[in-house]
Residue frames relative to the residue before (quaternion, step in Angstrom):
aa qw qx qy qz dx dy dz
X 1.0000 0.0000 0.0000 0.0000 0.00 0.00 0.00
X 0.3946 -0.6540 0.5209 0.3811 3.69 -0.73 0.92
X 0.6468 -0.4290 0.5412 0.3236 3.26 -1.96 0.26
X 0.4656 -0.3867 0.6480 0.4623 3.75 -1.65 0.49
X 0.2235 -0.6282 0.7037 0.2455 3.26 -1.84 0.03
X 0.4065 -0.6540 0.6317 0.0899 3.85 -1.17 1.53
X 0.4465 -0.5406 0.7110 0.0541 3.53 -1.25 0.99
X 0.0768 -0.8330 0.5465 0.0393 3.70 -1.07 0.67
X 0.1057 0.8088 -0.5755 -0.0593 3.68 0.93 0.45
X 0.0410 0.6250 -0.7732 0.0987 3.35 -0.86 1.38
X 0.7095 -0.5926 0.3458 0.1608 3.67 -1.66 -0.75
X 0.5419 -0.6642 0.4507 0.2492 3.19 -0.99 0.01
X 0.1608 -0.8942 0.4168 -0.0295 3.22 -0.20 1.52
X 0.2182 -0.5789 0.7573 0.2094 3.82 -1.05 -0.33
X 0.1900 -0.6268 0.7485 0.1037 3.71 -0.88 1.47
X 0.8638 0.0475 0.0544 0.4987 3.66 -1.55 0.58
X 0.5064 -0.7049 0.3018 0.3946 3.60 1.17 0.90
X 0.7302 0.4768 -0.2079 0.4430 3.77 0.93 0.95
X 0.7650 0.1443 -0.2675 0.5678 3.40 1.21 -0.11
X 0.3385 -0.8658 0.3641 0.0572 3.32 -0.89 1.36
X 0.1459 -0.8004 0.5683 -0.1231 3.17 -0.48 1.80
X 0.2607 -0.5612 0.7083 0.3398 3.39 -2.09 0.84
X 0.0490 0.6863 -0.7230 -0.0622 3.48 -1.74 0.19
X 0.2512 -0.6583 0.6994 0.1202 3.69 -1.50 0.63
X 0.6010 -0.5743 0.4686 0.2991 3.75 0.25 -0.16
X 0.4019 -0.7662 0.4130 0.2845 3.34 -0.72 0.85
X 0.7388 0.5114 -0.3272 0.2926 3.22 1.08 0.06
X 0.1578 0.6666 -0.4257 0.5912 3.02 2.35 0.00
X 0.7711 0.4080 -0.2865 0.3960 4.30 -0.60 -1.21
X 0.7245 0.4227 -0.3873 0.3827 3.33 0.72 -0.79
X 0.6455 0.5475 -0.2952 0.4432 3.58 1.07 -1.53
X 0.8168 0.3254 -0.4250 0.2154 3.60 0.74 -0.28
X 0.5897 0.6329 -0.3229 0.3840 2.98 2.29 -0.43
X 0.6236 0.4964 -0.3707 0.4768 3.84 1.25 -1.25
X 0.7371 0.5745 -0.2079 0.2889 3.66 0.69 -1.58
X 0.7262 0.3836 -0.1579 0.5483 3.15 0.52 -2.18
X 0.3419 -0.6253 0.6396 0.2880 3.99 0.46 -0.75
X 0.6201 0.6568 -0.3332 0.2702 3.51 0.69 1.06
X 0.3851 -0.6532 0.4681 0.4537 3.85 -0.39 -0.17
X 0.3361 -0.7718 0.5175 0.1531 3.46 -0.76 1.12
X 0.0042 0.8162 -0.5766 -0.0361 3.62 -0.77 0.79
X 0.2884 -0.7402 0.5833 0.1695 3.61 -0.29 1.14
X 0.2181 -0.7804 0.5841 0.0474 3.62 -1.04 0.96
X 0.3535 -0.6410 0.6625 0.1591 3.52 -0.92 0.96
X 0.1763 -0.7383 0.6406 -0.1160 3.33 -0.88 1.72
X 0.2049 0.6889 -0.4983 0.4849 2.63 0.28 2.26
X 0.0661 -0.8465 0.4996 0.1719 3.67 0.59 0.57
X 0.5420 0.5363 -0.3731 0.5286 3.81 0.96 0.18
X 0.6514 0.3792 -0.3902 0.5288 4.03 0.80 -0.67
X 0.9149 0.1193 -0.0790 0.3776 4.01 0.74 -0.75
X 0.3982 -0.7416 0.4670 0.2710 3.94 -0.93 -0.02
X 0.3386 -0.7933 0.3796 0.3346 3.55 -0.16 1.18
X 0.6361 0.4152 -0.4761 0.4431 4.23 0.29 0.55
X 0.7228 0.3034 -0.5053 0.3608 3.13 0.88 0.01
X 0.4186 0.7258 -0.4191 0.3497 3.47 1.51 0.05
X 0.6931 0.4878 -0.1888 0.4961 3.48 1.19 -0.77
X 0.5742 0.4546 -0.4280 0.5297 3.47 0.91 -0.46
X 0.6571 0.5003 -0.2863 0.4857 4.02 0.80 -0.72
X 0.7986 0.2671 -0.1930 0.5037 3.79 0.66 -0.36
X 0.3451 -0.7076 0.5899 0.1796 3.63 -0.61 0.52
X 0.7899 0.0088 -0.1664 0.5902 4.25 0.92 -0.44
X 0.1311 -0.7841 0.5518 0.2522 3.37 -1.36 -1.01
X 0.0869 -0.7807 0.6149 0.0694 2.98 -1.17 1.11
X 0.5245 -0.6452 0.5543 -0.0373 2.81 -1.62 1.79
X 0.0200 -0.8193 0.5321 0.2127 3.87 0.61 1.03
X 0.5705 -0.3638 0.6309 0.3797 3.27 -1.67 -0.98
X 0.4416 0.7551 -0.4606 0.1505 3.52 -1.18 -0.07
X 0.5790 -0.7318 0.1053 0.3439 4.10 -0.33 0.99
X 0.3190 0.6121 -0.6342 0.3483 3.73 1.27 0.33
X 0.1530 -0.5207 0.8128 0.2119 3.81 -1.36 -0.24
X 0.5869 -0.6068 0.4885 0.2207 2.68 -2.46 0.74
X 0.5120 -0.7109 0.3058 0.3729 3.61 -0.25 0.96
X 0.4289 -0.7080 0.4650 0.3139 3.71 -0.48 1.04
X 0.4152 0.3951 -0.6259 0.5289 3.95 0.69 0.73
X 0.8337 0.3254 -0.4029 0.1916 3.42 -0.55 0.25
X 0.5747 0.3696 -0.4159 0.6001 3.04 1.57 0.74
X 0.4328 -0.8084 0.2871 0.2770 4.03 1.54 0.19
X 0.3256 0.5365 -0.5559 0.5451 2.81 1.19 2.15
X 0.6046 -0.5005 0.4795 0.3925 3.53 -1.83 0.75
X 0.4538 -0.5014 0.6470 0.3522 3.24 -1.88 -0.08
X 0.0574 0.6937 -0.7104 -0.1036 3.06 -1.24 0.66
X 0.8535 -0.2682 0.3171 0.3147 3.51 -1.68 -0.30
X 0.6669 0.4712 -0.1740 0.5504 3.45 1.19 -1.13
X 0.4866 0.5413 -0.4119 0.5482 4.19 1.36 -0.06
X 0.2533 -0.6979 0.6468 0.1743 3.72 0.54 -0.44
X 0.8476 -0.2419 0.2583 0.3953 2.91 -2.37 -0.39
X 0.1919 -0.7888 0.5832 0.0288 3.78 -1.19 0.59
X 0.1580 -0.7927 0.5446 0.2237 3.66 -0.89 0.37
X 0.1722 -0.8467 0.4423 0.2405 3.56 0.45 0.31
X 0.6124 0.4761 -0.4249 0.4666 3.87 1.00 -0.87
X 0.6059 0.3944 -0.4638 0.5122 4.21 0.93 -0.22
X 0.7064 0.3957 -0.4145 0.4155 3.65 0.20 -0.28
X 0.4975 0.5408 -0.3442 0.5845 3.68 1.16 0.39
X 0.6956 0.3924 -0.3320 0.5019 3.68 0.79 -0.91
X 0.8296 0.5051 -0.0827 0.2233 2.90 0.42 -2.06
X 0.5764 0.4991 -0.2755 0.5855 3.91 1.50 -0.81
X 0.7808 0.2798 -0.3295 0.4510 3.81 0.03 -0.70
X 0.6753 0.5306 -0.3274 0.3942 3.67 1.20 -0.11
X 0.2945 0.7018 -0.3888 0.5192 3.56 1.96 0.34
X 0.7789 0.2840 -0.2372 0.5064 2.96 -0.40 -2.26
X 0.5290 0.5326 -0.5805 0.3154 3.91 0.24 -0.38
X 0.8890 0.3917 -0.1139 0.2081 3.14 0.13 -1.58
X 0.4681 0.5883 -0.3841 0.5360 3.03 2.32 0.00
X 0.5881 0.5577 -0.3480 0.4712 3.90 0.86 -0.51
X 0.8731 0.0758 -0.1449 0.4594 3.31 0.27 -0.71
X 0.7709 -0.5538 0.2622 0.1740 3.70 0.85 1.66
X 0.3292 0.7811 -0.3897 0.3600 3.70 1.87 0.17
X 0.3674 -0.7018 0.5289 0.3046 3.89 -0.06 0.12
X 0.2021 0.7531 -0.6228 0.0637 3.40 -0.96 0.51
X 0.1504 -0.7649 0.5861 0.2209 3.85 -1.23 0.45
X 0.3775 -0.6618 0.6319 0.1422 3.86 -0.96 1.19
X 0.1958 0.6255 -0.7538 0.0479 4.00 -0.80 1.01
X 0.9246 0.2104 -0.1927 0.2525 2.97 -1.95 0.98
X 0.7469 0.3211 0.1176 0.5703 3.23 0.52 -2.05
X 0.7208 0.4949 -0.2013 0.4416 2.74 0.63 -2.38
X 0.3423 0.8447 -0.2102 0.3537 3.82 1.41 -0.98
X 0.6998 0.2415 0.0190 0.6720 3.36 0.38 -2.01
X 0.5447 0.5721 -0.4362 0.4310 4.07 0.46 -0.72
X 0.7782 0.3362 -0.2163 0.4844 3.60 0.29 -0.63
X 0.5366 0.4376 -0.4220 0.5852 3.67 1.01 -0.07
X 0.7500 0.1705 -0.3748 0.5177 3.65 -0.14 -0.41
X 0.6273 0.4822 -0.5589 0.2482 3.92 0.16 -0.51
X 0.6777 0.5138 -0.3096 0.4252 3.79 1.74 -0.14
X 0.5971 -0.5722 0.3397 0.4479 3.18 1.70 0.44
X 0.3879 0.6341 -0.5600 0.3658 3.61 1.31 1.05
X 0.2495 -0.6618 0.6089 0.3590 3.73 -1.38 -0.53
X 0.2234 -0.7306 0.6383 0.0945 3.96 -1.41 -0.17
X 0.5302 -0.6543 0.5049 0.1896 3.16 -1.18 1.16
X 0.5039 -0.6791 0.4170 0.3332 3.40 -0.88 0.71
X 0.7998 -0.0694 0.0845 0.5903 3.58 0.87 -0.99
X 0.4063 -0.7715 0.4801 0.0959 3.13 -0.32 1.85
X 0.5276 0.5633 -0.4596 0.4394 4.14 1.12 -0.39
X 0.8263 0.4560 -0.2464 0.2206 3.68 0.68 -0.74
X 0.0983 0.8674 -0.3144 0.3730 2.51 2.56 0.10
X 0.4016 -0.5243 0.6956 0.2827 4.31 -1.24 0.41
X 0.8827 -0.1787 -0.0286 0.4337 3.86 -0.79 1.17
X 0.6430 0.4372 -0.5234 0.3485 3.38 0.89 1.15
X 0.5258 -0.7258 0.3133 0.3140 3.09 -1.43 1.05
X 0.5007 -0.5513 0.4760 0.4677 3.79 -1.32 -0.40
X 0.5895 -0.7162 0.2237 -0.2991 3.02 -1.47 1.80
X 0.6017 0.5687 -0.0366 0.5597 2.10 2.01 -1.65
X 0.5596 -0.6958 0.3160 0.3206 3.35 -1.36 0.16
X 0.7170 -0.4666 0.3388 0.3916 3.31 -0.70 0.80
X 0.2999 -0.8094 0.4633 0.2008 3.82 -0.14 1.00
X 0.5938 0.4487 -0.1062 0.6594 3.60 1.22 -0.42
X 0.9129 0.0749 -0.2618 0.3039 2.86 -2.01 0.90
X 0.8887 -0.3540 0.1703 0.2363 3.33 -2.05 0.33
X 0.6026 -0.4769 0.3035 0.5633 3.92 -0.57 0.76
X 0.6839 0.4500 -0.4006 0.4116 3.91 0.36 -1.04
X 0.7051 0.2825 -0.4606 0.4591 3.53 0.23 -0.71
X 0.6227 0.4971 -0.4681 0.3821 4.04 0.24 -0.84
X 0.6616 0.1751 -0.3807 0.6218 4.49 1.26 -0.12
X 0.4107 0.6576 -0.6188 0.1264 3.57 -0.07 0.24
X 0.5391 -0.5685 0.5054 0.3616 3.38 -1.39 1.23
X 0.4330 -0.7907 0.4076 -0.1454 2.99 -1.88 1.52
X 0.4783 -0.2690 0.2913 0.7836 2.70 1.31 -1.53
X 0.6993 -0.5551 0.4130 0.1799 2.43 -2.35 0.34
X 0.2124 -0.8544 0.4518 0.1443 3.54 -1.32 0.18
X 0.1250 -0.8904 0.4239 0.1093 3.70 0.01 0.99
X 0.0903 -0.8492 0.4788 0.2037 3.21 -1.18 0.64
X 0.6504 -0.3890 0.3471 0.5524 3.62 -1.25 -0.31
X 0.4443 -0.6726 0.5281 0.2670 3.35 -1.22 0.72
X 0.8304 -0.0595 -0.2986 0.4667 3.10 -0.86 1.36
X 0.2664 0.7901 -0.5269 0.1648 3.41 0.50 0.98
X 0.8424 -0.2874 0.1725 0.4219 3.60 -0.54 -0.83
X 0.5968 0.5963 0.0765 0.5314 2.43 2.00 -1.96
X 0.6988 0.3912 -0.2395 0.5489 3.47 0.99 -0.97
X 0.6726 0.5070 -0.3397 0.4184 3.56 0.79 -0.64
X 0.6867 0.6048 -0.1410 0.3778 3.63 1.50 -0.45
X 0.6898 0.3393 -0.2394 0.5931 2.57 1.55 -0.63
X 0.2606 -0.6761 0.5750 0.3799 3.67 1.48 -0.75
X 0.7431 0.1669 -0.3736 0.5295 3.81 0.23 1.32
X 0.7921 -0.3221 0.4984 0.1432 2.89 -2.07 0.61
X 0.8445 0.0839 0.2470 0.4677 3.59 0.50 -1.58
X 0.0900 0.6844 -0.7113 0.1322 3.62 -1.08 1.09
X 0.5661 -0.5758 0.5700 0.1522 2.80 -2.05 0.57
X 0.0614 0.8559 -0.5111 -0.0493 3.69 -0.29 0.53
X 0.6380 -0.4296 0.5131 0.3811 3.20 -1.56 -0.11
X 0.0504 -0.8390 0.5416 0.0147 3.71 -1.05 0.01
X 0.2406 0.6951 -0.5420 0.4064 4.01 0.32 1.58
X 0.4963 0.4629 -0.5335 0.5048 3.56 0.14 1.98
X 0.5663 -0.6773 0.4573 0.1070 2.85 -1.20 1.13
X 0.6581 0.5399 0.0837 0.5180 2.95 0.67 -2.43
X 0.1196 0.7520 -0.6475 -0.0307 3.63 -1.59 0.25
X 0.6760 -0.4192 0.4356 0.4214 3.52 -1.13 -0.64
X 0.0531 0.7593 -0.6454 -0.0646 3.15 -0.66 0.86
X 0.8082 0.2973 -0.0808 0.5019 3.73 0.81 -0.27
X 0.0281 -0.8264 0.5469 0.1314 3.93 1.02 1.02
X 0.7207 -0.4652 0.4770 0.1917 3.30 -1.72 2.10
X 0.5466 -0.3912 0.5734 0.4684 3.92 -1.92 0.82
X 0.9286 0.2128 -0.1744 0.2488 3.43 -1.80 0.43
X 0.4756 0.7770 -0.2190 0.3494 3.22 1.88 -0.05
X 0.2530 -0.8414 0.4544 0.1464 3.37 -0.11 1.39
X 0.3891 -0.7514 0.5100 0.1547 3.93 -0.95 0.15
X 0.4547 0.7881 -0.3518 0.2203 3.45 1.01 -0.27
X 0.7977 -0.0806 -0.4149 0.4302 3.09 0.20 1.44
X 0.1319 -0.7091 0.6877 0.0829 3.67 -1.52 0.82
X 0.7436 -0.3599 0.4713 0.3090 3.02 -2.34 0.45
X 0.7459 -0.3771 0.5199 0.1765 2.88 -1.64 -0.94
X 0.5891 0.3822 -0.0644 0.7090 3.05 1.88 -0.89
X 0.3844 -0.6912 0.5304 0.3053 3.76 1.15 -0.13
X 0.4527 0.5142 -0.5954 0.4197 3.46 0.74 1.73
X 0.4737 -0.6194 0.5516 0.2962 3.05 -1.08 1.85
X 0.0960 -0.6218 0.7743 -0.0681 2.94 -2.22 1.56
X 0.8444 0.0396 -0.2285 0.4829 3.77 0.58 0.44
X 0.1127 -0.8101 0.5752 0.0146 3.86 -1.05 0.69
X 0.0596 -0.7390 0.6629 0.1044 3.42 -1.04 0.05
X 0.2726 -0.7638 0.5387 0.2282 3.76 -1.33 -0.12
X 0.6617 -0.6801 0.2746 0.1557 2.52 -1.14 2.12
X 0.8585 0.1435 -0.0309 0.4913 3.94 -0.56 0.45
X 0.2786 0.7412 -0.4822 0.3748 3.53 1.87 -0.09
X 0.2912 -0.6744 0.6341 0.2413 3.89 -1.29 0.94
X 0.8833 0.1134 -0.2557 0.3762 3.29 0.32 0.05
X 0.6276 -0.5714 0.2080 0.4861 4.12 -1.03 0.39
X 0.2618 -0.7795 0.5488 -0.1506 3.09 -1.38 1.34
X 0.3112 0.8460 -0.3960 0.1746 3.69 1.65 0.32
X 0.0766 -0.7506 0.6558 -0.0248 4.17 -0.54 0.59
X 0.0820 0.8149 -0.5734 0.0201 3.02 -1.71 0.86
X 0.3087 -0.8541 0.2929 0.2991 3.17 -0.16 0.99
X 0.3702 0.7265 -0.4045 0.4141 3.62 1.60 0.54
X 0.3376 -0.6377 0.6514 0.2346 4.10 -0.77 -0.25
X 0.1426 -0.8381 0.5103 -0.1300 3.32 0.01 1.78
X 0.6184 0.5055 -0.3696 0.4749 3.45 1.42 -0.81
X 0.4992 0.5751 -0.4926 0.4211 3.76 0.64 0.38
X 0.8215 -0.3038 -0.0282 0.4817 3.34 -0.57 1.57
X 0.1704 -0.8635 0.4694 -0.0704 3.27 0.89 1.79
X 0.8303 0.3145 -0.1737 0.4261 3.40 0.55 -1.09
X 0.4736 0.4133 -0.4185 0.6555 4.03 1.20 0.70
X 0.8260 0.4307 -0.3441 0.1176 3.47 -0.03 -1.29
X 0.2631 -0.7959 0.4269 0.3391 3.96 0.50 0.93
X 0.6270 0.2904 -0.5825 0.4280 4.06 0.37 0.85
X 0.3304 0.8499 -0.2821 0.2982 3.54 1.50 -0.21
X 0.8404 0.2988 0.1092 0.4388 2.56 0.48 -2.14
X 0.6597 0.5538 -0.2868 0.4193 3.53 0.78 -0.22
X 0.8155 0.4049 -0.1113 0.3984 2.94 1.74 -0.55
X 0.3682 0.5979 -0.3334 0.6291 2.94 2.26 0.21
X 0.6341 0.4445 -0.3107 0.5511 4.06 0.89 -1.32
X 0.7657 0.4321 -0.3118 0.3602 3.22 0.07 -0.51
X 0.4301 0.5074 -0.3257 0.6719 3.84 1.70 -0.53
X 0.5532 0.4871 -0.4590 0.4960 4.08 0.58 -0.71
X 0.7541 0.4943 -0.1837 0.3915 3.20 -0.20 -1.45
X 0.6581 0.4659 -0.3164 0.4997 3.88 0.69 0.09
X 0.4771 0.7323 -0.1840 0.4496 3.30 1.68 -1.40
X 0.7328 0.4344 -0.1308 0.5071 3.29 0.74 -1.55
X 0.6205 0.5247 -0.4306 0.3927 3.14 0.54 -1.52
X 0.4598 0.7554 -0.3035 0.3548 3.35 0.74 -1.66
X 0.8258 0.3270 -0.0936 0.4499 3.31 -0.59 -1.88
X 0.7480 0.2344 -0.3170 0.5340 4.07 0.98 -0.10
X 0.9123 -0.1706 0.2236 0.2977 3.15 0.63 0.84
X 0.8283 0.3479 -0.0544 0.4358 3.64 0.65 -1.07
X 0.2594 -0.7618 0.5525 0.2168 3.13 -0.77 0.48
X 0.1718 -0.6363 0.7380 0.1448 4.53 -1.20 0.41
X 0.1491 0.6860 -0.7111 -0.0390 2.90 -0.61 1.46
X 0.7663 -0.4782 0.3064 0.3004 3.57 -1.70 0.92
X 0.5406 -0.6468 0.5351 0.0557 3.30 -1.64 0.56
X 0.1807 -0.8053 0.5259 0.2055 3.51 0.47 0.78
X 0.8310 -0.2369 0.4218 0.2748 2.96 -1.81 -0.43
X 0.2969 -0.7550 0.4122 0.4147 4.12 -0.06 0.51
C-alpha cells in the first residue's frame, strides 16, 4: 500500500543572502518519513506558484514547521514593530488560508513552533511578539550558543488538561520539552483549545474545538530525535495514523476533554 503523502510548509530563504530557496528542515523529512510513516513533500510557499484545493487533493496531511520568519502582525490587526522580527509574507498567504481550509473539511495536519502560532491567528487569534518581556515569563528562545543537543535539549516542563487530547496521548499529565520560540499566544483563536502550558503559563499545545478531523500544534520542536523521543514519538505516530485514515477515506476527529 503506498504511503499517505505529508505537505511540509517550511520557508522562504535567501542562500548567502541572494539566492532564493524553499526549505522545511531536514529534520521535519525525517520525523515524517521514519516516524509519521509517510512520503514527505516540501511545499514552496508561494501562493502565486500553487492553488490551495488542488494542494489538498495532492497531500493527505500537513506539517506546519517552525523556523525564524514570524507571522506578520497584520493578520492578527496589530502594527509591526521591531520586536516582530523577520517575516515571510508569501507563507502567511499559503499557510493561514490553508488551515481554516483544512480545519473545515477534517484533513489532518500537525502545527510545530510557527506552524503553532499559524493556526492561532489562521483562527482569528493574535501573539505576543516576545514572550521574555512578558511580567513572570521566562526566555524561550534558543540558546544562542553551543551544540545541536544543547540548542534541543529538554527545558522545562509541560502540563496538560487532564484527559484532554494531549494527556490521553501521551498517558501523563507532564513532559519535558525542548523550548526555541520567541513569540507566543497572547489572544487564543474562536474554537481554540489550550491544553497544555509551561511553567510561566505559556500555552505549549492546542487543538481545534469541534474540528472533524486531528488538528494538534505545539509550540515545542518535536521533530528533534522524533523517533527515540517518547513525547516525540507518539505524536508524530499518531499524526501518521490520521494521514492514513485520510488517504482511505476517513477522517479521526479528536476527543475533547470528558
Amino acid at each position: 500500500m503506498a504511503r499517505p503523502v505529508v505537505g511540509i510548509i517550511g520557508n522562504h530563504y535567501l542562500i548567502n543572502d541572494q539566492y532564493p530557496a524553499h526549505a522545511g528542515g531536514t529534520m521535519n523529512a525525517e520525523a515524517v518519513s521514519l516516524v509519521t510513516g509517510a512520503l514527505p513533500l516540501i511545499i514552496p510557499t508561494d501562493p502565486d506558484l500553487l492553488d490551495i484545493a488542488e494542494l489538498m487533493e495532492v497531500c493527505d496531511g500537513f506539517l506546519f514547521t517552525g523556523g525564524r520568519p514570524n507571522v506578520h502582525p497584520e493578520e492578527y490587526g496589530e502594527p509591526e514593530t521591531l520586536a516582530h522580527g523577520e517575516f515571510d509574507r508569501d507563507r502567511d498567504r499559503v499557510a493561514l488560508p490553508l488551515i481554516r481550509a483544512l480545519v473545515d473539511r477534517g484533513q489532518p495536519f500537525l502545527g510545530v513552533c510557527r506552524g503553532f502560532q499559524e493556526v492561532n491567528v489562521a483562527m482569528g487569534g493574535s501573539l505576543y511578539p516576545e514572550i521574555r518581556d512578558l511580567p513572570g515569563r521566562s526566555n524561550h528562545r534558543m540558546p544562542p550558543d553551543g551544540t545541536l543537543e544543547e540548542k534541543f535539549e529538554l527545558r522545562h516542563a509541560v502540563t496538560f488538561t487532564p484527559d484532554g487530547p494531549f494527556a490521553r496521548l501521551m498517558g501523563t499529565t507532564e513532559v519535558m520539552t525542548n523550548t526555541l520560540h520567541g513569540q507566543g499566544i497572547k489572544v487564543p483563536g474562536d474554537r481554540i483549545v489550550l491544553d497544555g502550558h509551561a511553567p510561566d503559563g505559556t500555552p505549549e499545545a492546542i487543538y481545534v474545538r469541534g474540528a472533524p478531523g486531528f488538528t494538534l500544534s505545539v509550540q515545542w520542536h518535536p521533530e528533534w530525535n522524533a523517533a527515540a523521543d517518547p513525547v516525540s514519538r507518539p505524536l508524530f505516530e499518531a499524526f501518521g495514523q490520521a494521514c492514513r485514515a485520510w488517504s482511505q477515506g476517513q477522517t479521526t476527529p479528536l476527543r475533547a476533554s470528558a
